[in-house]
N, C-alpha and C positions, 0 to 999 in steps of 0.2 A: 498470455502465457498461462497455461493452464497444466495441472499435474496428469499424466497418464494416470490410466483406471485403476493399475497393480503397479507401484510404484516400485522400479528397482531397487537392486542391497544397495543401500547408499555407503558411497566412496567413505575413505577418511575422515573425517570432519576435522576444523582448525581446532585450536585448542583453546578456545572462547570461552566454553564451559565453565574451565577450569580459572579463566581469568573471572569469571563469577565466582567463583570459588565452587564449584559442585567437583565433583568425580568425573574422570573422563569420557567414560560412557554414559554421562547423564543425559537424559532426551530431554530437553527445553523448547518451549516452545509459545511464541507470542500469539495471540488474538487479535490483530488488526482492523479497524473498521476503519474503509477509506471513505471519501467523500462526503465528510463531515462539512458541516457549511452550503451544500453543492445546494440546499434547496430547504424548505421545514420538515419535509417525509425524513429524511436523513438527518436534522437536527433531532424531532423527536425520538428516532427508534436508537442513536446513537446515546444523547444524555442517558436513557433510562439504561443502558449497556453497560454503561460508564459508573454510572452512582449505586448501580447492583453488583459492578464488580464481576458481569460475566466476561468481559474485554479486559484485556491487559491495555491499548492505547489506540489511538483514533488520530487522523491527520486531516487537514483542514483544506480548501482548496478557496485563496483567500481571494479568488478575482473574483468568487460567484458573488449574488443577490441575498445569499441568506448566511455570508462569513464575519459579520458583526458580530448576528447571536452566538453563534459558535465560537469566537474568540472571547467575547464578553463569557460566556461559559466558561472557557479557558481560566481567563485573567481570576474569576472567582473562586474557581477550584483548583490549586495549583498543586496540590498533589495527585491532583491524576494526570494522566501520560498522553499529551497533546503533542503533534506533530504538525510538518508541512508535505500537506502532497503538491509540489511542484508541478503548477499547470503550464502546457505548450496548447493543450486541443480544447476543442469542443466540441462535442459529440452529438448532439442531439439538433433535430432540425427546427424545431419549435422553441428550445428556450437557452440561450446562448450568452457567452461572458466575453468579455476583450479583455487584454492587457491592461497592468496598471500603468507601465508607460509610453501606453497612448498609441494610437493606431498609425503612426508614419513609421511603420518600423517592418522589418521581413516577418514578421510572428503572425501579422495577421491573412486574411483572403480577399475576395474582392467587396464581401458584405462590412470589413472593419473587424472581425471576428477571430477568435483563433482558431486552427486549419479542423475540419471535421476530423481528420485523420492522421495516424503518426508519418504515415508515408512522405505527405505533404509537410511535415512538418521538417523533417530530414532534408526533404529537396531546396527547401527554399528558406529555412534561417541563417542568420549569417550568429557567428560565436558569442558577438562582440552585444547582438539584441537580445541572445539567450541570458547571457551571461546579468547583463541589467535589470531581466525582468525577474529571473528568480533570485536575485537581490532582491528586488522592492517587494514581491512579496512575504519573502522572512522579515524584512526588515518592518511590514508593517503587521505581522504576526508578532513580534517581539514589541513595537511600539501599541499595540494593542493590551499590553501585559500579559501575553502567553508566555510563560517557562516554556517554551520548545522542545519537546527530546529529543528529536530527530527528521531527517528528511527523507521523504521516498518520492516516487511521480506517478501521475498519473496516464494511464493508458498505456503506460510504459515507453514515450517517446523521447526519451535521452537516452536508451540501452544500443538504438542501432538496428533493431530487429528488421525493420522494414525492407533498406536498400543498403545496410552497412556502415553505416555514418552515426558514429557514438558525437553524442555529447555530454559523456560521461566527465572525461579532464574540466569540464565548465564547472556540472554539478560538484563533483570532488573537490576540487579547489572552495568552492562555498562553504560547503561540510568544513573542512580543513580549518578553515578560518572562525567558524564559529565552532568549536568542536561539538559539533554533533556526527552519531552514527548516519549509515545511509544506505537504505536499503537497496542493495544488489548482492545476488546470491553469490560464493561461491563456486557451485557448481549445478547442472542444468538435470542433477538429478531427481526426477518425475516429475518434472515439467515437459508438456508438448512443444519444442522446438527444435528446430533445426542441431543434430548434434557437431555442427563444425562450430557450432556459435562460443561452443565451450576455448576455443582457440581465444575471441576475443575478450571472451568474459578472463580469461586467465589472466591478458595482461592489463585488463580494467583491474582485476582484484590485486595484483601486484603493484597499482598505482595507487591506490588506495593505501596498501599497507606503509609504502614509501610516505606518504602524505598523513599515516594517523591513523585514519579514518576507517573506524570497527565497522563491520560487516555480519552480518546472519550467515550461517551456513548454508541453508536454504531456501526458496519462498515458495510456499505452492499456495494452492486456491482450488477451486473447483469451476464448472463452466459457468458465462455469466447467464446464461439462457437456461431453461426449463428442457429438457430431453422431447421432441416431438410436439413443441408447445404449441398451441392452438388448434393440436388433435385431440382425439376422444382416448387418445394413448399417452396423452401427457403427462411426464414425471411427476409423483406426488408427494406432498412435504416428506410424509415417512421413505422414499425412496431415496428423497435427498439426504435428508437424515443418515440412514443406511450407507451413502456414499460417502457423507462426512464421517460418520465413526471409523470407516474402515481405511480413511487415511491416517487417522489418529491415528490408530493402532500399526499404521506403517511407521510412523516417524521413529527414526535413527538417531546413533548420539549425535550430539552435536545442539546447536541454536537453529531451530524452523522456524520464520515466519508464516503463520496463516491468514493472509488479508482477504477481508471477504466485505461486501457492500449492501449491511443492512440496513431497510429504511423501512417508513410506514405505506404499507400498501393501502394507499389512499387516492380521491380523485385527485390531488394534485399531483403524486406521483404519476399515474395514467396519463394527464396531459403532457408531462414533460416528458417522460420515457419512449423513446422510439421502440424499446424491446426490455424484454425483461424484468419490469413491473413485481407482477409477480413471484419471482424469485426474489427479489431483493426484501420480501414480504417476509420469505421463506426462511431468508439468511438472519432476518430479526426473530424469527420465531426460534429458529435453530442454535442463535447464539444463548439465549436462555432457556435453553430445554437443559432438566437435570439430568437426563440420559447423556448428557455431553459432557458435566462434570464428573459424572459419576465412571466416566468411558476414562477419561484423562489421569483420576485419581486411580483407577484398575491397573492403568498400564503403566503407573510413576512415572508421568511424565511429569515435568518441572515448569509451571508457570511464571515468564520471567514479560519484564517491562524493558521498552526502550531507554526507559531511564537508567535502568541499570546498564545498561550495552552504553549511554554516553555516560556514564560513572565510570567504567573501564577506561574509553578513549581519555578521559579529562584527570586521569588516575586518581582517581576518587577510591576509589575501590583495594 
């Protein structure tokens, strides 16, 4: 799910905002970095994100090889805004994670693996092995001493995108029970998808609001790949740069998530990455560039944490 180039006038937005307490037309909007834990290139370029203060919160993907350090992180620093990104997939053909409970179950493929892709993932799990697994992973996020803020997924495979088949009501009901927020947008405003999908997203977000569970108004990103990469025409940091400020400067009132996946573009990153390397180089360089705060501060936009969005839901607030 990735945002169009010119991002339409964005719709109404809910009145979230205003349950932060800003003004209605306030434009808020999170810094996301997913795939925290996923490997060291993403523990490193994540922490120093996180302890500088150019991310508002970061989410863990607790089945990988390197989700200790990253929770151990957590559990030390509990004032910064730690999440769970909910794994179903795995994506890369070199270096791969399983389930925490255990490979006899529909989650995984014929390797013991979870599915390369969301497609797969849609077709063939049953509710009842979703439902248990991203249990066990909050629950050993939380047994780990993470303060949690929130939940989102990875690769986007509980949305339905693929062949139709949400496994949102699973997700939702977890959210609900531990009250945390959970990101799925409102509305499919500049994001690249199918616009019928807005039908299901309605009655996901209406399930939601039934259930508690606070929502972003938005979520966009940018694409995960490099424009013509591995040509002599290949997008350059300043052009992504250029890309990123001038969503900034679309964002409308309301709550935007912006999740983006930076890491250290290093040889360990190279080995594992099937594509996009370096970008993810690009997105760490990008999230600390002061042309980026200085872009956010020009256009008053309001820097808010998921913590505060589960403050809301837990009426904190």
């Amino acid at each position: 799910m990735t945002p169009n180039p010119r991002p339409p006038a964005s719709p109404a937005p809910s009145d979230l905002v205003e349950r932060l307490g800003f003004a209605p037309d306030a434009r808020a909007i999170i810094l996301n970095a997913d795939d925290f834990g996923m490997c060291r290139a993403a523990n490193r370029a994540i922490t120093e994100l996180l302890e500088a203060g150019n991310i508002d919160s970061t989410t863990v993907m607790v089945p990988c090889s390197w989700a200790p350090e990253a929770l151990a992180f957590a559990a030390a620093r509990p004032a910064l805004d730690v999440g769970v990104h909910l794994v179903l997939t795995s994506e890369w053909s070199r270096y791969r994670w399983r389930p925490l409970t255990g490979v006899g179950t529909t989650l995984v493929d014929d390797a013991g693996y979870f599915p390369l892709d969301v497609e797969s993932v849609e077709r063939q799990v049953s509710d009842e092995d979703v439902a248990a697994e991203l249990a066990a992973q909050l629950a050993a996020a939380l047994a780990a001493g993470a303060d949690v803020s929130h939940l989102d997924n990875h690769m986007g495979s509980v949305y339905g995108l693929a062949t139709g088949r949400s496994l949102l009501p699973v997700v939702l009901a977890l959210a609900a029970q531990h009250g945390l927020p959970f990101r799925l947008p409102r509305s499919i405003d500049g994001m690249d998808i199918d616009p019928s999908f807005q039908g299901a997203l309605d009655q996901a977000t209406g399930l939601a609001d039934r259930l508690g569970v606070v929502l972003p108004d938005r979520l966009w990103t940018h694409p995960f790949d490099l424009r013509d990469a591995g040509t002599a025409d290949e997008e350059s940091y300043d052009e992504v740069k250029a890309g990123f400020l001038n969503l900034l400067r679309s964002v409308g009132a309301g709550v935007t998530e912006f999740y983006l996946h930076p890491m250290a573009d290093d040889a360990e990153l190279a080995d594992i990455a099937d594509y996009g390397a370096s970008k993810r180089g690009y997105e760490h360089r990008l999230l600390a560039d002061p042309e980026v705060a200085a872009t956010i501060t020009a256009e008053g936009i309001v820097r808010v944490s998921w913590r505060d969005l589960r403050a809301v839901q837990r009426g904190e607030r």
